[in-house]
C-alpha positions as CSV (number, residue, x, y, z in Angstrom):
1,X,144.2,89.5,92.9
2,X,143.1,89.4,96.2
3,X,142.3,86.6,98.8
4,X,138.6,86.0,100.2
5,X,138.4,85.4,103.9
6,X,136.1,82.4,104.9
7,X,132.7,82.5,105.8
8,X,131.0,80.5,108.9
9,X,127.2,79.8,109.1
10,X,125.3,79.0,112.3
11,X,123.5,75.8,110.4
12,X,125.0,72.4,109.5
13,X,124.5,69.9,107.4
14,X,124.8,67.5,109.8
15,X,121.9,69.0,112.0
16,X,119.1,69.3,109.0
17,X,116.8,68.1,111.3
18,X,116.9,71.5,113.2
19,X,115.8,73.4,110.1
20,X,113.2,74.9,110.2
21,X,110.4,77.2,108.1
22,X,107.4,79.1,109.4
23,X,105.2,77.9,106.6
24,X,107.4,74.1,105.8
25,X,104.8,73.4,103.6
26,X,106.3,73.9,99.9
27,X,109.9,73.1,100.5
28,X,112.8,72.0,98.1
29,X,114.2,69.6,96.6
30,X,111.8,67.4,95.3
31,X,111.5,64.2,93.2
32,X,110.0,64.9,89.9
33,X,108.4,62.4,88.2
34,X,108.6,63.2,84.8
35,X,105.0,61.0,83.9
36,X,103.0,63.0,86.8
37,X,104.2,66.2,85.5
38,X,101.9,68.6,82.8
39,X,102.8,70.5,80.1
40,X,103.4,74.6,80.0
41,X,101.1,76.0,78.3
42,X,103.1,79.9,78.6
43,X,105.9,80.6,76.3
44,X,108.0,80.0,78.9
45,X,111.6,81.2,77.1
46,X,114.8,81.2,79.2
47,X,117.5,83.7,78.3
48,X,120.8,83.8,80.2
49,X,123.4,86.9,79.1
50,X,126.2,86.6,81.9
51,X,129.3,88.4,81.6
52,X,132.1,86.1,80.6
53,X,134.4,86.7,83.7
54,X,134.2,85.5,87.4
55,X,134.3,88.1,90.1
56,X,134.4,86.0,92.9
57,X,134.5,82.6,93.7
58,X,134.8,81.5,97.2
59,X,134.1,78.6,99.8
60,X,131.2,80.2,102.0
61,X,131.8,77.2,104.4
62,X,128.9,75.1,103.1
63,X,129.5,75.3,99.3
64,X,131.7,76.5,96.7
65,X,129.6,80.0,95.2
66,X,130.6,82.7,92.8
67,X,129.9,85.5,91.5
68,X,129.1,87.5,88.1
69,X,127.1,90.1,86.3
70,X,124.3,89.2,84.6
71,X,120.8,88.9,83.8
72,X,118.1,86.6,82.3
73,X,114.6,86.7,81.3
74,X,112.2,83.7,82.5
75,X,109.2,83.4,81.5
76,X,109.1,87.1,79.7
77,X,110.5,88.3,83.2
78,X,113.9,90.4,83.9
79,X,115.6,88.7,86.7
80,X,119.2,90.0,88.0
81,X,121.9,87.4,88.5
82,X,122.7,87.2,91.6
83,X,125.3,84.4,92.4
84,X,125.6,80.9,92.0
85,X,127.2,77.6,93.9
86,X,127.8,73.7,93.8
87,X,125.7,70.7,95.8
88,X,127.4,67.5,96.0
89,X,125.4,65.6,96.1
90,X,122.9,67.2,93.8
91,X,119.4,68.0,95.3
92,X,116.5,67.5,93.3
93,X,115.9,63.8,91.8
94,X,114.4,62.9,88.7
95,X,112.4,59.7,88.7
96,X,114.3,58.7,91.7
97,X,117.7,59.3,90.3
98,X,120.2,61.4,92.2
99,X,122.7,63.2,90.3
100,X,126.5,63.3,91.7
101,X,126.4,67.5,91.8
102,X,124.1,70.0,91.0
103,X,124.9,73.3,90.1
104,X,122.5,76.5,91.2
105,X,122.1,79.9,89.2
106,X,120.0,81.9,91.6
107,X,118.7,84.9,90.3
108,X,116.0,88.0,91.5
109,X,113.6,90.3,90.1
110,X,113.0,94.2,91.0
111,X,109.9,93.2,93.0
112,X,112.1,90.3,95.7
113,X,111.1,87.1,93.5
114,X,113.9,84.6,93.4
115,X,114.3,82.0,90.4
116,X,116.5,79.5,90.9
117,X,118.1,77.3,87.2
118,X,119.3,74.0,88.1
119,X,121.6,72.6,86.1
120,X,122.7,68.3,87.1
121,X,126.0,66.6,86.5
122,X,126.8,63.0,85.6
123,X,130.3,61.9,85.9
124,X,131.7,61.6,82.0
125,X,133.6,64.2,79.8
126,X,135.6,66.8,81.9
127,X,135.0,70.2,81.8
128,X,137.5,72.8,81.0
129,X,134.8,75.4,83.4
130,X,135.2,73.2,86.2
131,X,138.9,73.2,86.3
132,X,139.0,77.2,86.0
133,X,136.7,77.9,88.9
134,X,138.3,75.3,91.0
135,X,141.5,76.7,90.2
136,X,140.2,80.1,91.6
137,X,138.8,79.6,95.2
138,X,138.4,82.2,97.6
139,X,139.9,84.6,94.9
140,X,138.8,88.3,94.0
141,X,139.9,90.5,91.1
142,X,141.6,88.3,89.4
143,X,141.9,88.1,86.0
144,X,139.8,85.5,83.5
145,X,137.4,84.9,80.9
146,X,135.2,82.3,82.7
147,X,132.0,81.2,80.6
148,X,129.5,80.4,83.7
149,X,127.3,79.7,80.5
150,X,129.6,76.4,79.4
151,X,127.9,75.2,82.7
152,X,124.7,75.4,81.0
153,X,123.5,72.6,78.5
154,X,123.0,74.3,74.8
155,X,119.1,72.4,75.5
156,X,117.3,74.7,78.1
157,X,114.1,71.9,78.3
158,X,113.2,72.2,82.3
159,X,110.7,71.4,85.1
160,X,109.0,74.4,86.6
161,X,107.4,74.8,89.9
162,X,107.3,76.8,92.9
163,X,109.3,75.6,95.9
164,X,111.9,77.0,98.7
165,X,116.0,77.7,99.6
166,X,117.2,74.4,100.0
167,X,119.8,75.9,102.3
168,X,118.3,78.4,106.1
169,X,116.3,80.4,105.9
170,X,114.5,77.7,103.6
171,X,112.3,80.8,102.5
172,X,109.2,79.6,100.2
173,X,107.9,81.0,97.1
174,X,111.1,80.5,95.3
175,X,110.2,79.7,91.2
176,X,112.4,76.2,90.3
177,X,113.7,75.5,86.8
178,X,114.9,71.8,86.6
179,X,116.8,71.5,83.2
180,X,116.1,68.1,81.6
181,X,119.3,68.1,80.4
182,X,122.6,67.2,82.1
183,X,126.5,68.5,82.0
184,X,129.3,66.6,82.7
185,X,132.6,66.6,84.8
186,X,135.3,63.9,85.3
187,X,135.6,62.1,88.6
188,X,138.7,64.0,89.2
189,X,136.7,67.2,88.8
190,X,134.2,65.8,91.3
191,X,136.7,64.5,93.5
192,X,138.7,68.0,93.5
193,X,135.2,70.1,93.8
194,X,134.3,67.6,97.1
195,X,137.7,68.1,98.6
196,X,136.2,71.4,99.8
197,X,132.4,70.5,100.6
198,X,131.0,67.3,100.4
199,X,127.4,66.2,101.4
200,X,126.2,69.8,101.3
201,X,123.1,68.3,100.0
202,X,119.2,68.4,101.7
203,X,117.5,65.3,101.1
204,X,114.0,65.4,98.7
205,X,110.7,67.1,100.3
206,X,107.2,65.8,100.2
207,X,105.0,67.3,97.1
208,X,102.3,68.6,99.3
209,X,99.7,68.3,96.4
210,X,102.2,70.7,93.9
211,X,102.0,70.4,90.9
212,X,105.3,70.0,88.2
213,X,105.1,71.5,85.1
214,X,107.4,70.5,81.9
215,X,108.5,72.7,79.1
216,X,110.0,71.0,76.1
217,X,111.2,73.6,72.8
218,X,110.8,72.5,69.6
């Protein structure tokens, strides 16, 4: 097992008014409202096959993010897993509602598209996951048999449309899937997670005439 040396970013949180975009025109997190959004009319599947074991999991400096093998299909598409990480508090809001963390699984295809799964988190039943990777920061090679996947509601229903990084560069043309559906932690987990980063959060971003779309399985 070996230890991971932090990271330090030139951006803060408490300076998001500097970011900036070239475009800033189709920028993330938004506000979905679920009565404005429109059906999916493509199959729209989601399958996630992650390895059940944790390479890395660190504390970049703005956010606890780890790492795995793995790869999912969206949509009919092969994206690569690429890593993912912890918002407190969570981004995106749904009807107005902000969720106490929100997890991101950020993934990319052969051709440089990144899709980004968000997964939100009420405070209520703990989660044995939670404990494991917190247990685990700024660890290598060590070993386990983490289940990213326990992160991950059994119900994959999501909101779909095409946004940005929430975090500099802020690059655009990132695909969003919102899952309906959220996990839980305990407010211990919660506290424990925001000992290390708290507030790593951007605030909701104006529409722009986008349009949200819904996909509901039967």
């Amino acid at each position: 097992m070996n230890r991971v040396p932090k990271n330090s970013v030139d951006w803060h949180y408490d300076d998001k008014a500097s970011w900036t975009c070239p475009n800033h025109q189709f920028q993330s997190p938004i506000n979905i409202v679920h009565s404005d959004t429109k059906p999916m009319n493509d199959d729209g599947e989601l399958v996630l096959r992650y390895r059940k074991k944790i390479d890395t999991m660190v504390s970049t400096g703005y956010c606890l993010q780890g790492y795995l093998k793995g790869v999912a299909s969206l949509n009919s598409r092969k994206f690569t897993f690429q890593q993912f990480h912890f918002h407190s508090h969570g981004e995106h809001t749904i009807d107005g509602k902000q969720f106490p963390l929100e997890l991101h699984l950020v993934h990319q295809s052969d051709n440089g598209k990144i899709a980004v799964i968000a997964v939100m988190f009420e405070v209520g039943e703990e989660n044995d996951t939670i404990d494991d990777l917190l247990n685990h920061v700024n660890q290598t090679n060590f070993d386990n048999k983490i289940n990213l996947l326990h992160l991950v509601p059994k119900n994959l229903d999501y909101y779909h449309y095409l946004g940005s990084l929430t975090t500099p560069p802020l690059t655009e043309n990132v695909e969003w899937y919102v899952l309906m559906t959220p996990m839980t932690l305990s407010e211990r987990q919660l506290s424990h997670l925001r000992l290390f980063h708290k507030d790593n959060y951007r605030e909701v971003q104006d529409l722009n005439g986008r349009q949200v779309l819904n996909k509901t399985f039967k």
